[in-house]
PASEBA-1860 file (N, C-alpha, C; in nm, 3 decimals):
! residues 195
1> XXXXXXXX> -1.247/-3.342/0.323/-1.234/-3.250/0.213/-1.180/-3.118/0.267 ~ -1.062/-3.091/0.208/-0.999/-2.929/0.286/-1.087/-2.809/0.202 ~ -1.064/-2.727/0.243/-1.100/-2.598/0.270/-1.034/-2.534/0.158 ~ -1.148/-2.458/0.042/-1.076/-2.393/-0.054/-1.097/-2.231/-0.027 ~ -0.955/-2.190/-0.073/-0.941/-2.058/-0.035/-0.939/-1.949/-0.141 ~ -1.018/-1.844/-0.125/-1.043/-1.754/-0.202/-0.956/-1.655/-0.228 ~ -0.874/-1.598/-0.350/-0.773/-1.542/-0.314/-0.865/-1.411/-0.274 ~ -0.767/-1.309/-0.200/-0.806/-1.142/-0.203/-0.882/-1.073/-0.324
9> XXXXXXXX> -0.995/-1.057/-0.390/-0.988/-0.918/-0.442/-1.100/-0.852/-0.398 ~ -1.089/-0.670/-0.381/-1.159/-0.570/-0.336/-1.214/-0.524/-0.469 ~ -1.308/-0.456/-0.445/-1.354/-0.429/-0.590/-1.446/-0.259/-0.532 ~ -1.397/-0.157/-0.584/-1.430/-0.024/-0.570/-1.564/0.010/-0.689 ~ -1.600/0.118/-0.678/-1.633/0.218/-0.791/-1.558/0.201/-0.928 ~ -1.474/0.231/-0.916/-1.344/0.228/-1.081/-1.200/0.120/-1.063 ~ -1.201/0.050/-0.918/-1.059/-0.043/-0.921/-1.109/-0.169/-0.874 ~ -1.053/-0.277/-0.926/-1.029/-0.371/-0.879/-0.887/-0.407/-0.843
17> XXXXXXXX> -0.901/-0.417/-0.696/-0.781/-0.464/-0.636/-0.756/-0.595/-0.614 ~ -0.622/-0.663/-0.661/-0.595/-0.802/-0.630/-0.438/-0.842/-0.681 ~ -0.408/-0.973/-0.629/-0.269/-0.993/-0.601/-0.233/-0.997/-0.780 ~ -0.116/-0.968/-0.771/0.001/-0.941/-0.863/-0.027/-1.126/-0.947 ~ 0.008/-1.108/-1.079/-0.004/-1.231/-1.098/0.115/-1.191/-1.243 ~ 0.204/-1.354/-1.266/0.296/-1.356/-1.348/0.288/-1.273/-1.460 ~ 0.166/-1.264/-1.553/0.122/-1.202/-1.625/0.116/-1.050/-1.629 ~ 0.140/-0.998/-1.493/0.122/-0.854/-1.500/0.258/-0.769/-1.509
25> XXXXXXXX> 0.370/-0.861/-1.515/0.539/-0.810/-1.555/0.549/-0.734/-1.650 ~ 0.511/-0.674/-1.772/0.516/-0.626/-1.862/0.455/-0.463/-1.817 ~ 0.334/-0.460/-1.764/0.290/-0.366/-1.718/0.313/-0.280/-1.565 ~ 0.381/-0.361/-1.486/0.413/-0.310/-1.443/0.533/-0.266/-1.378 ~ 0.642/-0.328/-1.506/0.761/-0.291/-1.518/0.771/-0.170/-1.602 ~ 0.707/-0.139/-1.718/0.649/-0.014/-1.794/0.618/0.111/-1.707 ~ 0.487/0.082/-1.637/0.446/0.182/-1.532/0.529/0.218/-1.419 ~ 0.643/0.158/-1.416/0.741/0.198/-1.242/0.861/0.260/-1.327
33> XXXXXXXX> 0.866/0.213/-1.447/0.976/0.262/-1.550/0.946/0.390/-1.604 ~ 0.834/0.428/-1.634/0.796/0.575/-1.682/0.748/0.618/-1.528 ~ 0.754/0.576/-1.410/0.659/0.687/-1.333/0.828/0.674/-1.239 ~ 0.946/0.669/-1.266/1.086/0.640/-1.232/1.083/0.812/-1.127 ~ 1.091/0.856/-1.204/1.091/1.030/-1.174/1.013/1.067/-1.049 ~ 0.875/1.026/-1.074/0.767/1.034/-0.986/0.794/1.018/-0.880 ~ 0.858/0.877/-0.880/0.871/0.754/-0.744/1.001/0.800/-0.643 ~ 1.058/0.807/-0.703/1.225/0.829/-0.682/1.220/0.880/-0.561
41> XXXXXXXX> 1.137/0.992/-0.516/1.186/1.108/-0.422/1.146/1.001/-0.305 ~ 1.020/0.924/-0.322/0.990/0.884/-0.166/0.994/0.735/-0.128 ~ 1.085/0.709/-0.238/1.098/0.539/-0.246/1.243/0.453/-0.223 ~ 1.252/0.372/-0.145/1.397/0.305/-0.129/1.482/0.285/-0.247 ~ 1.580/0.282/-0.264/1.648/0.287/-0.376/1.645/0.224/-0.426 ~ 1.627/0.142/-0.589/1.564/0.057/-0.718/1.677/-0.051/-0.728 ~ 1.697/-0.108/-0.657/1.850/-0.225/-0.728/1.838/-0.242/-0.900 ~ 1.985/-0.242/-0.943/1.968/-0.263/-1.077/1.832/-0.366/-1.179
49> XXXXXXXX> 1.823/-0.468/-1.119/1.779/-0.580/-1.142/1.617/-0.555/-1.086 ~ 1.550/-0.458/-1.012/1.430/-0.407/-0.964/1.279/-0.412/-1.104 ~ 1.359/-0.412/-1.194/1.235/-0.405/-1.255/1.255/-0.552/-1.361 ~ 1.328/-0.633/-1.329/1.352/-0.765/-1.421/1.241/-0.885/-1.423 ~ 1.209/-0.968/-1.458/1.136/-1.041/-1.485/1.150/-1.116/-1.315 ~ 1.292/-1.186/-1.332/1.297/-1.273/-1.223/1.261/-1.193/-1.061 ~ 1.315/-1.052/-1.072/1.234/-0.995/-0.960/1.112/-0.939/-0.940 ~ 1.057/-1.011/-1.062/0.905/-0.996/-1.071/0.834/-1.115/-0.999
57> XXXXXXXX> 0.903/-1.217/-1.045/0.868/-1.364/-1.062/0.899/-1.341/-0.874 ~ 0.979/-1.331/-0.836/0.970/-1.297/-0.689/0.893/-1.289/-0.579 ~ 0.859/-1.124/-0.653/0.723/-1.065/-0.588/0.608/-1.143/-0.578 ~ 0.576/-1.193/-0.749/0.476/-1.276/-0.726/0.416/-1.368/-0.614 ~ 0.566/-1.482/-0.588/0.522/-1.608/-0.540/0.523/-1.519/-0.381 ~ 0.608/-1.409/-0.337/0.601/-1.401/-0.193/0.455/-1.324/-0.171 ~ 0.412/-1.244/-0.275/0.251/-1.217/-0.268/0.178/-1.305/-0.173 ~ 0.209/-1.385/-0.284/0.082/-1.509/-0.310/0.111/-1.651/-0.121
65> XXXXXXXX> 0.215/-1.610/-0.130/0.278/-1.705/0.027/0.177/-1.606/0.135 ~ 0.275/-1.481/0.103/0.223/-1.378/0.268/0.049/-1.393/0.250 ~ -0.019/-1.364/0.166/-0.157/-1.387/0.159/-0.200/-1.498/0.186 ~ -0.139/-1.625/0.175/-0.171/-1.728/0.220/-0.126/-1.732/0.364 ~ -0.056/-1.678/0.443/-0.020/-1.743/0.560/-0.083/-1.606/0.654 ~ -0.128/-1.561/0.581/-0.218/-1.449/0.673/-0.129/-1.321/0.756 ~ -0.002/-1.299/0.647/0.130/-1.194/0.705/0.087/-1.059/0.624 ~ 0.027/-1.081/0.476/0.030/-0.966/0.462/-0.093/-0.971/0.308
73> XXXXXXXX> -0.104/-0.884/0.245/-0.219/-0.850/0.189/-0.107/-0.791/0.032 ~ -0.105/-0.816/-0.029/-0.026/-0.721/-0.152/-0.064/-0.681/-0.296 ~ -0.189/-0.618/-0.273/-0.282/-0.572/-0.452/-0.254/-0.481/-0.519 ~ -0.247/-0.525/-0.619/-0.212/-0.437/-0.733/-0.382/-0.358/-0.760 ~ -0.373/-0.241/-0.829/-0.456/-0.155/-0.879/-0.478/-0.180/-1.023 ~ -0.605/-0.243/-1.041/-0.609/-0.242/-1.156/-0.738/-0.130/-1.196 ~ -0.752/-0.064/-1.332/-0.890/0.077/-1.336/-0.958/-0.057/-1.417 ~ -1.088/-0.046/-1.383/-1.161/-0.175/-1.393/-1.228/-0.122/-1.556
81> XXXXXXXX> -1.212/0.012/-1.611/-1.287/0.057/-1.737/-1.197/0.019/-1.818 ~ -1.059/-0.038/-1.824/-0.991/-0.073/-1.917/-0.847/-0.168/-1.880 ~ -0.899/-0.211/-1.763/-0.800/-0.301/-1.675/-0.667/-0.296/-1.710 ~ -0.663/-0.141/-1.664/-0.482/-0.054/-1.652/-0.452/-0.091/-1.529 ~ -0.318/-0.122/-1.548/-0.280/-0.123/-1.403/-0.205/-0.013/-1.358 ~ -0.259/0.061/-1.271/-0.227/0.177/-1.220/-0.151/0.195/-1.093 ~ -0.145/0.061/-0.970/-0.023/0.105/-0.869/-0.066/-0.057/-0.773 ~ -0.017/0.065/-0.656/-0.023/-0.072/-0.603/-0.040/-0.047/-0.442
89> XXXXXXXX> -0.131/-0.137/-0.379/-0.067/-0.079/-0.233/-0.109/-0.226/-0.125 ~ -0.020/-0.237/-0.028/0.062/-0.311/0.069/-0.015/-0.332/0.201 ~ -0.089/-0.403/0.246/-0.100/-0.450/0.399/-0.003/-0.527/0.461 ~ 0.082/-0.454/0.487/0.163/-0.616/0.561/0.208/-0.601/0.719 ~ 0.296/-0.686/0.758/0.366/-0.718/0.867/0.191/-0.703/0.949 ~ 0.140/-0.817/0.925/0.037/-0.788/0.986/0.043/-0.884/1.143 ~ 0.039/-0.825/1.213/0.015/-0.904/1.333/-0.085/-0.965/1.403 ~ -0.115/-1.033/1.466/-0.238/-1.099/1.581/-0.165/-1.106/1.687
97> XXXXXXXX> -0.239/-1.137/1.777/-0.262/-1.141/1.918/-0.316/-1.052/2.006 ~ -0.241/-0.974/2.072/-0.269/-0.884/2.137/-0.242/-0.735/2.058 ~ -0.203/-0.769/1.933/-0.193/-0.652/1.874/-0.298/-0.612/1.736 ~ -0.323/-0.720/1.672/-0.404/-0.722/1.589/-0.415/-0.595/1.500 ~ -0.267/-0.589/1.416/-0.230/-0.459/1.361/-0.125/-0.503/1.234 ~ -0.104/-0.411/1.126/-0.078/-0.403/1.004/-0.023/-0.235/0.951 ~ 0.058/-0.270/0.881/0.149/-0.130/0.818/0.094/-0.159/0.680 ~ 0.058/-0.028/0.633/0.007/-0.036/0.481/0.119/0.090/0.429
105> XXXXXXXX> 0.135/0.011/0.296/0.177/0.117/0.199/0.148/0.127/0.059 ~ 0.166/0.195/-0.062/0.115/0.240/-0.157/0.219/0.287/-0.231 ~ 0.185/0.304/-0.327/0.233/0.341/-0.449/0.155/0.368/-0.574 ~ 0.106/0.496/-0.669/0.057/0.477/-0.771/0.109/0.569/-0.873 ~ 0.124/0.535/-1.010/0.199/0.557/-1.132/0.177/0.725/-1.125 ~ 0.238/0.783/-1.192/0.240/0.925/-1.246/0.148/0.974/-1.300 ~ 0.100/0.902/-1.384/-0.016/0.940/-1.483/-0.132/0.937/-1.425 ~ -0.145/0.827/-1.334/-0.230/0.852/-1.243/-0.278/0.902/-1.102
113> XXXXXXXX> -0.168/0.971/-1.073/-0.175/1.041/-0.961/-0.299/1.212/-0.945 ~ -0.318/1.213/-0.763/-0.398/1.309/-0.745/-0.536/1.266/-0.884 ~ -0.599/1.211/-0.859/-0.746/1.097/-0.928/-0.837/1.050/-0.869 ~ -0.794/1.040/-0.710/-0.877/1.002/-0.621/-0.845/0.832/-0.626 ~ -0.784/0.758/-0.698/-0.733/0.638/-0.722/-0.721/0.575/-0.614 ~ -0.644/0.674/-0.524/-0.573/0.606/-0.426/-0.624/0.599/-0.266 ~ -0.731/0.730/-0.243/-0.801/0.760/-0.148/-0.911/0.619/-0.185 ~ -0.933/0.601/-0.320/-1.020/0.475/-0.321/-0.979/0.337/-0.289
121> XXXXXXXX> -0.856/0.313/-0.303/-0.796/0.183/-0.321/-0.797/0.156/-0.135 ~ -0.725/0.298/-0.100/-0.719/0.265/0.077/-0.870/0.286/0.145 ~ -0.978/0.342/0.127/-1.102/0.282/0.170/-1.120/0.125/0.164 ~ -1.110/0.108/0.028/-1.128/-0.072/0.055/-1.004/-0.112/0.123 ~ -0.928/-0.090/0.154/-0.843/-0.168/0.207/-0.855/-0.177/0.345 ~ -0.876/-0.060/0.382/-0.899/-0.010/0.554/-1.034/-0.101/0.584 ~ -1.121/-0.085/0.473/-1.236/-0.137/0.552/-1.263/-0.312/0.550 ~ -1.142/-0.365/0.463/-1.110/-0.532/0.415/-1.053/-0.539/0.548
129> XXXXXXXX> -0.938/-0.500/0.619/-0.907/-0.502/0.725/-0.962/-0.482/0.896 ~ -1.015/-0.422/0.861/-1.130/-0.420/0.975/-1.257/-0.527/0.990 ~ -1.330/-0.519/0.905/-1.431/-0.633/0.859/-1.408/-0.736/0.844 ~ -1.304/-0.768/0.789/-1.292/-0.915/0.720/-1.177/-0.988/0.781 ~ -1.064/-0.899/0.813/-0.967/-0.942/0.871/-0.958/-0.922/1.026 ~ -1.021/-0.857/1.085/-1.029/-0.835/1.234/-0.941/-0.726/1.282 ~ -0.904/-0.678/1.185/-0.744/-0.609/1.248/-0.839/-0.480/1.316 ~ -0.748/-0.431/1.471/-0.785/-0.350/1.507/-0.691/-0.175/1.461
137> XXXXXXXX> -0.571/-0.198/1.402/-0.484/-0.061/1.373/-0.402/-0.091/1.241 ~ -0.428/0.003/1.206/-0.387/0.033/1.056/-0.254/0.140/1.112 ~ -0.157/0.122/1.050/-0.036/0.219/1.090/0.058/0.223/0.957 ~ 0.088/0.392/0.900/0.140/0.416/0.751/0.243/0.535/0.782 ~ 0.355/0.508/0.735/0.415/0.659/0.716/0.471/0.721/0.623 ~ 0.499/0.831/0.628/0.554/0.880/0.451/0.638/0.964/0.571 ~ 0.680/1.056/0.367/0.818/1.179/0.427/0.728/1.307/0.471 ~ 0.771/1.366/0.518/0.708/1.512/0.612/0.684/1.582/0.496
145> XXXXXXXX> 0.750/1.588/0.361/0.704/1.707/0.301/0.661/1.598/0.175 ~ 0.587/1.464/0.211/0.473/1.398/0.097/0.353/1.456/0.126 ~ 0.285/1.556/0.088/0.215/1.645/0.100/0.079/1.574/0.036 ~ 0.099/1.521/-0.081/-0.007/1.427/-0.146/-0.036/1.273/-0.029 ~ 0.089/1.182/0.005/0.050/1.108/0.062/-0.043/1.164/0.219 ~ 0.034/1.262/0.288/-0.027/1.298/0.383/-0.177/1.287/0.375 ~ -0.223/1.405/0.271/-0.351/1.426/0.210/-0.430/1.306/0.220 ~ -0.356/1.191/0.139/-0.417/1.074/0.156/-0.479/1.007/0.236
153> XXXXXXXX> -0.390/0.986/0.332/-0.394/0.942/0.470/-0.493/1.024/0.559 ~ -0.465/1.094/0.548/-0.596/1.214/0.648/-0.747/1.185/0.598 ~ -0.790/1.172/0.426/-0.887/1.166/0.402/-0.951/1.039/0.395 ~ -0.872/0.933/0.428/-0.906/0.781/0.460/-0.892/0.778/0.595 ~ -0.914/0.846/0.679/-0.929/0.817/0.836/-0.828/0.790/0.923 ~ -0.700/0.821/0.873/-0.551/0.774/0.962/-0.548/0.945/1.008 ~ -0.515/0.931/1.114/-0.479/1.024/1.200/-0.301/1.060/1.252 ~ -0.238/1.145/1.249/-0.145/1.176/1.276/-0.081/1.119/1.438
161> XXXXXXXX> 0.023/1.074/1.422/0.079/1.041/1.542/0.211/1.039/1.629 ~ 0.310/1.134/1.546/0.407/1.121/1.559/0.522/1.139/1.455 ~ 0.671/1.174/1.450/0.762/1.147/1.375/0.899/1.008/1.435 ~ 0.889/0.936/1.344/1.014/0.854/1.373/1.099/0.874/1.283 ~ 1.202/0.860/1.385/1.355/0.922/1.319/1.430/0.840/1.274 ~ 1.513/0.900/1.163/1.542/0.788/1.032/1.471/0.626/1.030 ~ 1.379/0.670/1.004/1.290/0.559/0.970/1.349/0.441/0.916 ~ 1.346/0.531/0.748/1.415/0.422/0.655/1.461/0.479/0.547
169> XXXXXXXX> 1.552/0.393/0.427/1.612/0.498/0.360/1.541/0.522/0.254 ~ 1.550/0.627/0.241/1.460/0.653/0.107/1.595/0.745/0.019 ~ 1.565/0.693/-0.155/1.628/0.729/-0.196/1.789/0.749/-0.163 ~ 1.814/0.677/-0.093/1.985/0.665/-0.066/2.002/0.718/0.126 ~ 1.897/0.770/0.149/1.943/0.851/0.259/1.814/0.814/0.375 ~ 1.867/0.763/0.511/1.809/0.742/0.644/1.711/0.875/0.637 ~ 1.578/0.876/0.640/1.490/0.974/0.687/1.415/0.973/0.741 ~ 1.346/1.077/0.831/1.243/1.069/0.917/1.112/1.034/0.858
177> XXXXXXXX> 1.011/1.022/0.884/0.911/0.989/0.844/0.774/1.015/0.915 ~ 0.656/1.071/0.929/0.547/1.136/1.002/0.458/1.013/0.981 ~ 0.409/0.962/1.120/0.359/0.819/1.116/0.201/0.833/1.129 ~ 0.088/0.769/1.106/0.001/0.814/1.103/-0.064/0.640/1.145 ~ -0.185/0.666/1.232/-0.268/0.550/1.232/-0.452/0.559/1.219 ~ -0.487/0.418/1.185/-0.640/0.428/1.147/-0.690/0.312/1.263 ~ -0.795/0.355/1.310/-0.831/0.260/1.451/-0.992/0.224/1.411 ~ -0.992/0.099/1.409/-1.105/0.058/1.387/-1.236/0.160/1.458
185> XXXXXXXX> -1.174/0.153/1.608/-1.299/0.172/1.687/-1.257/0.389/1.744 ~ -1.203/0.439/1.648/-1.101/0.571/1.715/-1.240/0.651/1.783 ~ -1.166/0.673/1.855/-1.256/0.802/1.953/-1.223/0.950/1.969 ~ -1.049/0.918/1.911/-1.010/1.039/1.946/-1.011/1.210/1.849 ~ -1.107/1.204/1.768/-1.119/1.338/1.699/-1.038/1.340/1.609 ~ -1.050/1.479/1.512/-0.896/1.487/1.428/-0.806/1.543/1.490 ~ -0.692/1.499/1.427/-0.559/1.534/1.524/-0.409/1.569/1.352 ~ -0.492/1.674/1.326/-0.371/1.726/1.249/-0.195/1.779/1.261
193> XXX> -0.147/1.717/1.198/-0.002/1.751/1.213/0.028/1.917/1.207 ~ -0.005/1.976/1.108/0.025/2.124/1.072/0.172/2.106/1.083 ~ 0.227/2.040/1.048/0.362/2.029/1.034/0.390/2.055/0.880
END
């Protein structure tokens, strides 16, 4: 008899986090469509076809693969008082071996931004990863002047570590990016950018 597998979900104070499912196309083609403005400044550029059904239908099944093959983690935000879906955020390129490490990223709608939403969503996530998944480093970066994501990151336990240069493109253009990591076991104090 094989082994049945439980999908991902985290469950906070006010979110339940869990994978994207066919059903959630409507909403959160709506929410990336009105929070367009929001997103724009710190996000790779939208291909025409970015918010279509079939590149929904996409996302879905590679969700639902990378979570199964143990590459990556991909939950949507849902507010559990009226099961809005409010954003979304990313464990992936997760590695084992000798590295036992993962890049997280995020995203959450306009309307719901600066809520504490998101400082909540990455507690459970940091601590799903550590606990449950073994991972020993959490590693995230944004743009130097994401002032909110920074914020983020600092108050969920990622520590500053560096800038890499033209990272990736955001919004049309190669940019640097201020990299930040969370260590299961960190010893090393806070270590603010003041950048």
């Amino acid at each position: 008899m094989g082994l049945i597998r439980r999908k991902v979900r985290l469950e906070t104070e006010r979110l339940s986090l869990r994978l994207p499912t066919h059903s959630d196309h409507r909403a959160w083609a709506t929410l990336r469509e009105e929070s367009r403005d929001f997103l724009t400044p710190w996000d790779p550029v939208w291909s025409p076809e970015a918010l279509s059904r079939r590149a929904f239908t996409t996302r879905v099944y590679w969700a639902s693969r990378a979570e199964a093959a143990g590459t990556a983690v991909p939950l949507f935000l849902v507010r559990r008082a009226d099961s809005m879906l409010i954003g979304g955020v990313t464990l992936d390129n997760i590695r084992r071996g000798p590295a036992q490490a993962g890049t997280v990223g995020y995203w959450v709608g306009a309307p719901f931004a600066r809520q504490g939403y998101m400082r909540e969503a990455l507690e459970a996530l940091v601590h799903y990863a550590f606990a449950e998944l073994d991972l020993s480093r959490l590693e995230a970066g944004c743009l130097p002047e994401n002032r909110a994501s920074r914020g983020v990151l600092e108050k969920t336990g990622f520590k500053y570590e560096g800038v890499a240069q033209s990272y990736l493109q955001i919004n049309g253009r190669w940019r640097n990016h201020v990299l930040y990591a969370n260590l299961r076991a960190d010893r090393r104090g806070r270590t603010d950018a003041g950048a």
